[in-house]
N, C-alpha and C positions, 0 to 999 in steps of 0.2 A: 504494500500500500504506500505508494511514492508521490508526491504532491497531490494534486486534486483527484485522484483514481477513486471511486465511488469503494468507500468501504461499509463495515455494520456496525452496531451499537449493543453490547449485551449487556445484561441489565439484571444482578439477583437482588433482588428484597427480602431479609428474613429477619426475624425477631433479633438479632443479636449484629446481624454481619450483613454490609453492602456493598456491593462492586459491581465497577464495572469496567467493560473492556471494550475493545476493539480490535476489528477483527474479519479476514474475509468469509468468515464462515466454513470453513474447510479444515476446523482441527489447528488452525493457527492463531498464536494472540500476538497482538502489533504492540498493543498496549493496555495496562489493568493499573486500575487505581481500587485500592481497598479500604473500605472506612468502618468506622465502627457507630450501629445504631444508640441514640441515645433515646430509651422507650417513651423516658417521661416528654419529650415532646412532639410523640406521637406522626400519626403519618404526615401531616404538614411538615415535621421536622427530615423526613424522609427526605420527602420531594424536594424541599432545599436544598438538601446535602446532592442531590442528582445534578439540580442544575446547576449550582456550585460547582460541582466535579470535573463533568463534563470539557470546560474550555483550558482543564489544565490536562485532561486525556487529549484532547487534542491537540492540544502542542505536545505534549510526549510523541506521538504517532507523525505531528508536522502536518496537517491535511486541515483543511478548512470544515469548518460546519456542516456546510452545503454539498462536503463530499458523502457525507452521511446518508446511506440509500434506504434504511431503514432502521427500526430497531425492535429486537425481542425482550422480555421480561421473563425469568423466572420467579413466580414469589410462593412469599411462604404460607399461604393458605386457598384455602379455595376463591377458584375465580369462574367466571363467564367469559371464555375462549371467542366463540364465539360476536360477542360484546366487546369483548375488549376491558372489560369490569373486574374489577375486586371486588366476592361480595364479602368475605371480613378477614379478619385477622385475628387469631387468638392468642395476638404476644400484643400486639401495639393497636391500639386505639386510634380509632379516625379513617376506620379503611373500609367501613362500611359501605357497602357499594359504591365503591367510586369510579368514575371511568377513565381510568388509569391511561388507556390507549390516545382517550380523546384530550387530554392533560400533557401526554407527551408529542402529540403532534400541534397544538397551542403553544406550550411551553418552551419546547426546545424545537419544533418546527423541522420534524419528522414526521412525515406523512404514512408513510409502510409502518404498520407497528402491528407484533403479534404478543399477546399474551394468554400464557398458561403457567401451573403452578410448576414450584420449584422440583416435584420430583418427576411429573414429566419433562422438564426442559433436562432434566441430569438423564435421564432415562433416553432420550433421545441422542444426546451428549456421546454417554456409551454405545449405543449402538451404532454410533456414522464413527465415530472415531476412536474407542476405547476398545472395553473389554466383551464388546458384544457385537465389533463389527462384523459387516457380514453374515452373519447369524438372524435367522428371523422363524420365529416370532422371540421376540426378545421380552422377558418381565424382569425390572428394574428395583430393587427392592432398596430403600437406605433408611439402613436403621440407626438414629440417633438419638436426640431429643424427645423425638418423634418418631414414628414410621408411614413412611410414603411409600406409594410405590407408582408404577408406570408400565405399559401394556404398549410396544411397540411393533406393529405389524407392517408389513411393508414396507418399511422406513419412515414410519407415520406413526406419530402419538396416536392412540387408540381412546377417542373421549365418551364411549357409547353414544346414550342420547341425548347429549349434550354438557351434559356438566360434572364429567371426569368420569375415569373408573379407574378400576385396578386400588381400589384403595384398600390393601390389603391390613394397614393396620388398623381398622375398622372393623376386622372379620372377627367375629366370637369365636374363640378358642377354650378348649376344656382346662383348668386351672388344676394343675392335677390329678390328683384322685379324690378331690373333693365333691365331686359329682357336680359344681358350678362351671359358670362359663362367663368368661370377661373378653372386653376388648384385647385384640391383640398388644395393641399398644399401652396398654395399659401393664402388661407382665413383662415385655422384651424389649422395651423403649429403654432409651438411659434413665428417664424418668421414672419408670415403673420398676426395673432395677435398685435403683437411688431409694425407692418408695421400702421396696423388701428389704433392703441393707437394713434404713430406719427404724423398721420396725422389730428386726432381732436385736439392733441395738436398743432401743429404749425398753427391749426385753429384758437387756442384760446377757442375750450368747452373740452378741457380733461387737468386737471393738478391735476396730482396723488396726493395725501397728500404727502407732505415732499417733493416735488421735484420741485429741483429749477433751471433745463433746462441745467444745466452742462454736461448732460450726455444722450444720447440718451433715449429713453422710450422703456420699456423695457415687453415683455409677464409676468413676475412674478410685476410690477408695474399696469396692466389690469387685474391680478387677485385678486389682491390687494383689489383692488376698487372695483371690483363687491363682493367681500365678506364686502364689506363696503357700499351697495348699490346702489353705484354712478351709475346713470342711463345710460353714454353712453360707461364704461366701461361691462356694462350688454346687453347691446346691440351688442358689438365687442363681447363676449361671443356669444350671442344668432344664432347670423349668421354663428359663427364657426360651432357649435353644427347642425344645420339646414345644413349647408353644409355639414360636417361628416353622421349625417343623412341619407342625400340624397346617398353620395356611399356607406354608407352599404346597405340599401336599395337595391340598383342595384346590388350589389354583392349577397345579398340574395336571389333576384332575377335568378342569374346565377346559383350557386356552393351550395345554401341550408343550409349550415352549423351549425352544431347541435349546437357551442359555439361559442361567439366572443370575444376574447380577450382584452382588451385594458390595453399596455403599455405607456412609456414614463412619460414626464414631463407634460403635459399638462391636461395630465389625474391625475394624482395629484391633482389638483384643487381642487376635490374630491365630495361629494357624487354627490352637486346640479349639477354641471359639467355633470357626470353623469346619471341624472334623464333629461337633455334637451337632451340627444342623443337619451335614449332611446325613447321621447317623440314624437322625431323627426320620427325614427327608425318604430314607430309604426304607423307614419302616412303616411309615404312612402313608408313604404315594400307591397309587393304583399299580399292580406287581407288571402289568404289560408296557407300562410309560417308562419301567427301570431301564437306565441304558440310554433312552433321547434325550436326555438334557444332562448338563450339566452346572452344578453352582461354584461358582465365581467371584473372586473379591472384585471393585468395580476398581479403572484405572488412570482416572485423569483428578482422581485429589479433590481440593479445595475449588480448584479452576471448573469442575464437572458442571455447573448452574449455568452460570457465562457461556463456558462454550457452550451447550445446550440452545441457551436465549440468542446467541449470536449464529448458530443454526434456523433457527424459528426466524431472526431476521430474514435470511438467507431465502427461506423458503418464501417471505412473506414480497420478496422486493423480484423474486423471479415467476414466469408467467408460468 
């Protein structure tokens, strides 16, 4: 991207982290600026920090404005793809339906804008340029915070009838042998993790090495410990991973998927982390699907939302 040659605009929005890049869309970045959200001033304090941003991404990259063909967003809750909307946000306040698309092409005077949420833009990410190129039907799974996931067929986000799918950490999973059922994300998220840590600790059987109750317990203080073998932070593992399990499983079941992707933080853990999903994976999926897919840690990092949304430009600025 060399003086005025028409390049793209990617764009993640999430509870905690903002960036954005530039970039032709092809698995390359020109230039990325990373900032950090500040909640209490909500999504007005967003959008300033974008358009703030912006003219000093552009002179990193050297291209003018107007070389800008379009731009994509990943964010972090549900939106109206279609619309171009935000309809909210469950970290930051003010994103209540907002028309996010028609705001950026007012705002910063980008006309092409596509938005969709943060783990289909990483989900799309991986399959053009990652860990799922080539590979179709691809499902995208990043478990951190939260858990997202994404359904890409044909080299295309797969949004059902309109307003997302693949939302797998939303699937009820069996907790146990308790004979109950909860959200996925609620037992294998870092937060739902973090949630069982807390609770053996204010029991009295979890107290992390080093940590002396000043500060809540934390999903990197559970992973901690089970790489140190502490028995009941292995067990808060082991439920996640059985839980995880169980909806790929059911998703495999569905959709078939030649690859599985897994981002986020959680997946970091790393390999043994890893080796209980697929363990899981293999005792729960449908016995004739064993063998077609394979699960996957995902491979483009922190950058995975960006290129994703700079993809989505891509698609949005070509006929």
């Amino acid at each position: 991207m060399e003086g005025e040659k028409p390049g793209f605009l990617g764009i993640e929005i999430g509870g905690t982290k903002l960036q954005l890049g530039l970039g032709p869309g092809d698995g390359r970045m020109v230039a990325l600026r990373r900032l950090t959200v500040e909640p209490v001033l909500g999504a007005v304090g967003i959008r300033e920090q974008i358009a703030r941003a912006l003219p000093a991404l552009l002179a990193d990259a050297g291209i003018h404005r107007s070389a800008i063909a379009a731009a994509g967003v990943g964010f972090g809750g549900p939106v109206d793809a279609n619309e171009g909307r935000i309809e909210r946000s469950f970290q930051i306040e003010g994103w209540e339906r907002f028309p996010l698309a028609d705001w950026i092409r007012g705002e910063l005077g980008i006309r092409a804008v596509s938005v969709h949420n943060d783990a289909d833009a990483a989900g799309l990410a991986e399959s053009r340029f990652g860990a799922g190129r080539g590979l179709d039907p691809l499902l995208y799974i990043t478990v951190g915070s939260g858990i997202g996931g994404a359904l890409i067929l044909n080299d295309r986000i797969y949004r059902g009838a309109g307003r997302g799918a693949a939302e797998i950490g939303h699937l009820l999973v069996p907790v146990g042998d308790s004979g109950q059922w909860d959200e996925l994300e609620r037992i294998a998220s870092g937060w739902g993790i973090a949630r069982a840590g807390q609770a053996l600790f204010d029991a009295g059987r979890f107290v992390p090495e080093g940590h002396d109750g000043s500060r809540p317990i934390s999903g990197f203080d559970v992973a901690e410990a089970s790489r140190n073998g502490v028995p009941e932070a292995l067990a808060i593992l082991a439920r996640a991973q059985e839980a995880l399990g169980f909806a790929i499983a059911q998703a495999v079941a569905l959709v078939a998927p030649r690859r599985i992707v897994i981002g986020g933080g959680v997946s970091m853990i790393g390999a043994a982390w890893f080796r209980g999903v697929r363990e899981a994976v293999d005792r729960l999926a449908f016995p004739p699907f064993l063998g077609s897919f394979e699960i996957v840690p995902a491979a483009l990092g922190e950058e995975v939302v960006v290129q994703g949304a700079l993809a989505l430009a891509r698609d949005a600025a070509l006929p």
